[in-house]
C-alpha positions as CSV (number, residue, x, y, z in Angstrom):
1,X,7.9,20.2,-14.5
2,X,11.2,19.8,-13.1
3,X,9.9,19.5,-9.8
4,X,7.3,16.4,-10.8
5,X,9.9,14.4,-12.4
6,X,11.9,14.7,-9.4
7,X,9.2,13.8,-7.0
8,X,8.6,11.1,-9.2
9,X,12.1,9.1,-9.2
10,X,12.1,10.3,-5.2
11,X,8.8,8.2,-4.8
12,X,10.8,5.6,-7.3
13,X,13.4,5.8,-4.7
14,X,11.7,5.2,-1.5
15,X,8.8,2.9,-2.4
16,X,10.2,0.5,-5.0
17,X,13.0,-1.8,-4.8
18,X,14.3,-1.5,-8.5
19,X,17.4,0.3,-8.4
20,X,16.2,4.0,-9.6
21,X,17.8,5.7,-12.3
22,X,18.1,8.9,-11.7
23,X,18.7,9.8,-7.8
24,X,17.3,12.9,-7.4
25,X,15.8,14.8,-3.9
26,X,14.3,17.7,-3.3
27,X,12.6,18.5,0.2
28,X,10.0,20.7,-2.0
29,X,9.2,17.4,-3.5
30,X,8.0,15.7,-0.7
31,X,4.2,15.9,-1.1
32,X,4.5,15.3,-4.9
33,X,6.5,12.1,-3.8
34,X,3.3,11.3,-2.2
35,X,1.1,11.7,-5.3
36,X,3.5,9.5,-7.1
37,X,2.9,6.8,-5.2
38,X,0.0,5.1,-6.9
39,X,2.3,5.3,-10.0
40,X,4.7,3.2,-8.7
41,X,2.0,1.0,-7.3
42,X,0.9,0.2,-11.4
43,X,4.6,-0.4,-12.0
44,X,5.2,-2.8,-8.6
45,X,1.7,-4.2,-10.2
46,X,2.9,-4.6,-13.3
47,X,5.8,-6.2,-12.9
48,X,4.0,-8.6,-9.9
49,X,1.6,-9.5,-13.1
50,X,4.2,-10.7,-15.0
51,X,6.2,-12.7,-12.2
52,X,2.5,-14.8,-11.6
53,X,1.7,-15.1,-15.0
54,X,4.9,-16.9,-15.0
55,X,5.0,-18.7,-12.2
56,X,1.7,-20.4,-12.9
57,X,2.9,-21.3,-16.2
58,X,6.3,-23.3,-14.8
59,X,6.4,-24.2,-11.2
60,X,3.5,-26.4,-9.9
61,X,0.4,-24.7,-8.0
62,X,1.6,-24.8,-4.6
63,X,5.4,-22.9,-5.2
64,X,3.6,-20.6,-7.9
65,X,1.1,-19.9,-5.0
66,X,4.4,-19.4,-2.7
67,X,5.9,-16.8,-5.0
68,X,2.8,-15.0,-6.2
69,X,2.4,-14.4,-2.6
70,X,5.6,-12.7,-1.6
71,X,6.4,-10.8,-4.6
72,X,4.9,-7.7,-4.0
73,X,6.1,-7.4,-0.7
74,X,9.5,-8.0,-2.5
75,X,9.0,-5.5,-4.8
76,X,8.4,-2.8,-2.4
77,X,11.2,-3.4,-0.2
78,X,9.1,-4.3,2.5
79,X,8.0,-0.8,3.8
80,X,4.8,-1.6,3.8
81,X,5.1,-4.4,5.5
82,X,7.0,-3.0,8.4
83,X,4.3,-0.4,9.0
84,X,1.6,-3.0,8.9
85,X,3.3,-5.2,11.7
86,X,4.3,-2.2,13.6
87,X,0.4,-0.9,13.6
88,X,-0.3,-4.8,14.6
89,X,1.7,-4.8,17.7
90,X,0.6,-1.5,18.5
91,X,-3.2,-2.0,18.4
92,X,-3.5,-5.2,19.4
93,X,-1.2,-4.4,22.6
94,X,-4.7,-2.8,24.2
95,X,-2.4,-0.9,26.3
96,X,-3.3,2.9,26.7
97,X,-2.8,5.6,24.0
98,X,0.6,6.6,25.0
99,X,2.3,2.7,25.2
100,X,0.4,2.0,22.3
101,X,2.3,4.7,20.6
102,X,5.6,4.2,21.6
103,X,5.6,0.3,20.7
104,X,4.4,1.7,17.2
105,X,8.0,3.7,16.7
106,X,9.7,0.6,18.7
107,X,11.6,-1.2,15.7
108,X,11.8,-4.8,17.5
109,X,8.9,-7.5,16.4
110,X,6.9,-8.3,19.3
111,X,4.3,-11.2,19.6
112,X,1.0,-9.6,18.1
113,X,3.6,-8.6,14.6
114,X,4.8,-11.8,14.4
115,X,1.2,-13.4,14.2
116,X,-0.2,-10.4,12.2
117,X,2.3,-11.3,9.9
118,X,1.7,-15.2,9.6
119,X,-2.3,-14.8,9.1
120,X,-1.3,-12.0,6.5
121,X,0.6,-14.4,4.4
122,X,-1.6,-17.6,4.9
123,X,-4.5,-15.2,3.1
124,X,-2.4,-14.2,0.4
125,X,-1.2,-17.7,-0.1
126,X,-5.0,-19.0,0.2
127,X,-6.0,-17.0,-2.7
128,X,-3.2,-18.0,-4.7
129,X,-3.5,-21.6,-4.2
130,X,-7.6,-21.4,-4.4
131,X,-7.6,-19.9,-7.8
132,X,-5.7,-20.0,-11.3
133,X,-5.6,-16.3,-12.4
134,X,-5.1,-16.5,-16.0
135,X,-5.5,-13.1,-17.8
136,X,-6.9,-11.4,-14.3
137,X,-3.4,-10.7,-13.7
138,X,-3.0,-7.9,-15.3
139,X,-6.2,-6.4,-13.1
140,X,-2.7,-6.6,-10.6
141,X,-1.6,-2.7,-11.7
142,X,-4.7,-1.5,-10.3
143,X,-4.9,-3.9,-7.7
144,X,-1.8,-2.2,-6.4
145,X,-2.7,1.4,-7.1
146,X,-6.1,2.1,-5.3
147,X,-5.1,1.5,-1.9
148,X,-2.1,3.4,-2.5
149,X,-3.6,6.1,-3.6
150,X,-5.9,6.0,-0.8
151,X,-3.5,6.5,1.8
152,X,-2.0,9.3,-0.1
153,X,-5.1,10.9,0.4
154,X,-5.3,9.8,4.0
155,X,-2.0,11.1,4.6
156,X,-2.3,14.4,3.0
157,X,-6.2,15.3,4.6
158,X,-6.4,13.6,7.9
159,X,-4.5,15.1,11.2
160,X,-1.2,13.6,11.4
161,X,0.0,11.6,14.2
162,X,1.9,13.5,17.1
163,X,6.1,13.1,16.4
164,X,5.9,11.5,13.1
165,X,7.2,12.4,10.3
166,X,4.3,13.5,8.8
167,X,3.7,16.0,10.9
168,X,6.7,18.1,10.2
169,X,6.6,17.5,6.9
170,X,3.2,19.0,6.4
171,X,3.9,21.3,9.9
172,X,2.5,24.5,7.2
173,X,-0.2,22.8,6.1
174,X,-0.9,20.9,3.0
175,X,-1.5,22.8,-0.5
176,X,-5.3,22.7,-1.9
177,X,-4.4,22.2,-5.3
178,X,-2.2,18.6,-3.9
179,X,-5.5,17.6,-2.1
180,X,-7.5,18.3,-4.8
181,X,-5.2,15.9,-7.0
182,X,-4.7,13.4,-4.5
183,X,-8.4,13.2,-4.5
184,X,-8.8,12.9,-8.3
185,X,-5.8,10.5,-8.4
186,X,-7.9,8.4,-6.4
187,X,-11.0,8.7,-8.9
188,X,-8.9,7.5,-11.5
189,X,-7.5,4.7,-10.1
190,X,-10.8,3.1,-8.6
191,X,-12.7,4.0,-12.0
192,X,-10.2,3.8,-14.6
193,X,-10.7,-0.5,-13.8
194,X,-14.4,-0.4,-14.3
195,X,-14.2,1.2,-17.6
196,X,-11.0,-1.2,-18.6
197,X,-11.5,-4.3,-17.2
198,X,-15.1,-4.0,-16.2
199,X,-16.9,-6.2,-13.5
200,X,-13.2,-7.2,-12.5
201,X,-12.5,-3.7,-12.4
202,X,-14.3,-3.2,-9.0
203,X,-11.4,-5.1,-7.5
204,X,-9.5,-1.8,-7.1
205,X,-12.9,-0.2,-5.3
206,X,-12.2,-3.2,-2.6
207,X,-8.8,-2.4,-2.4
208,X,-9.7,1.2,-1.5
209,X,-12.7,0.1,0.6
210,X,-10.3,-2.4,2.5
211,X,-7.4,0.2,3.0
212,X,-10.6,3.0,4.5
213,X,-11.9,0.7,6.8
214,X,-7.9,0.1,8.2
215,X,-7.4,3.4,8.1
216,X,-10.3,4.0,10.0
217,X,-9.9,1.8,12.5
218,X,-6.4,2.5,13.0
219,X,-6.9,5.9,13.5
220,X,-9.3,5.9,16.0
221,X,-6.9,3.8,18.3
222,X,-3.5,5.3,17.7
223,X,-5.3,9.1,17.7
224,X,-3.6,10.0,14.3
225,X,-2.2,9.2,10.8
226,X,1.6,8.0,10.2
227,X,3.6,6.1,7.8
228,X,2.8,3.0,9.4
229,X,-0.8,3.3,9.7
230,X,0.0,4.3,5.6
231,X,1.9,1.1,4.9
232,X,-0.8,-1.2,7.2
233,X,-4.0,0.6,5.0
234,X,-1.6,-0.6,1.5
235,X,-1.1,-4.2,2.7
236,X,-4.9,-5.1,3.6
237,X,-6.1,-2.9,0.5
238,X,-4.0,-5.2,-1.7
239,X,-5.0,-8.4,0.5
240,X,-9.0,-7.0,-0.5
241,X,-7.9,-6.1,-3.7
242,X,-7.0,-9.1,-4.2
243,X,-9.2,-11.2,-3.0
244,X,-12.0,-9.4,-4.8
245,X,-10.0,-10.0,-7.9
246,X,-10.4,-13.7,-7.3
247,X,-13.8,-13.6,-6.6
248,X,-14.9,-11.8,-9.1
């Protein structure tokens, strides 16, 4: 028990910018940190509900639209993010496998990042802007939790990329009993919505849809599964999510 609580506050820690309470770390922890990490998604998804449900009640449309946009990235300190525009400058490079990797661990923004990163936010602030979400906003939590809990799975099933950090941290192999509850995690979080919220429920089916298909197709250029190709799955499952959720 002692050991989930920790893993919990550890994925606390590392995934959310809130200050955590309780600082705790514990290397046996480090795949449970992993299964935490939807968790923290409902919380960064709950607390982004709140911030647009306020916004769109005091600023006009276009700054609400503006801050509805950013905030999750906020929330999460930005390590998604970095992971998305490192896979961008990486994969869109078309150099050969082994340059394509090493300008994935470069930290400096290159071009392809920088664009990645503009498009990214003109779609967020598009479907902002476009709609008025109203009581949707609290389809957010979920909206946030699917596509984490995809790449959990992801992370914890699929071959890790050579040299990162992934690979020594699973270097023994991953435990059945923590795929089998990535795996159900993931159930829960795509079908928990239906039954809540339901047609605009299936948001969080798009956000783990959209987060596969990056997943996918980052894979099968880089050769592998890292952190980054993690945080770049989470960014466009949120942007699908999302946009699913305005649809809808």
């Amino acid at each position: 028990m002692k050991l989930a609580v920790t893993a919990f506050f550890m994925a606390w820690g590392m995934f959310w910018i809130v200050p955590c309470p309780l600082k705790w770390w514990d290397e046996d922890a480090r795949t449970g940190m992993l299964m935490f990490l939807p968790a923290v998604g409902m919380l960064i998804g709950l607390v982004w509900a709140l911030c647009v449900w306020f916004a769109e009640r005091t600023f006009p449309g276009t700054i609400a639209a503006a801050v509805s946009a950013v905030i999750p990235f906020v929330l999460s300190g930005f390590i998604h993010l970095d992971g998305y525009m490192d896979c961008a400058d990486a994969v869109l490079s078309r150099r050969d496998l082994e340059t394509r990797r090493k300008i994935l661990k470069d930290s400096h923004i290159g071009s392809f990042a920088a664009v990645a990163l503009v498009v990214l936010f003109l779609l967020e602030y598009s479907v902002f802007s476009g709609y008025t979400f109203g009581a949707r906003v609290w389809c957010l939590p979920a909206v946030c939790a699917a596509p984490r809990a995809f790449a959990s799975c992801a992370v914890m099933l699929l071959r890790p990329l050579p040299g990162s950090s992934y690979e020594k941290m699973f270097s023994d192999g991953v435990p059945d009993g923590a795929k089998i509850a990535a795996v159900a995690v993931l159930g829960l979080t795509v079908l928990a919505p239906i039954m809540i919220y339901g047609r605009i429920g299936l948001c969080a089916a798009f956000g783990m849809l959209g987060a596969m298909l990056t997943v996918a197709y980052i894979r099968s250029d880089l050769g592998g599964m890292s952190g980054d190709v993690s945080g770049a799955a989470i960014t466009i499952g949120e942007l699908s999510a999302l946009t699913a959720l305005a649809l809808l």
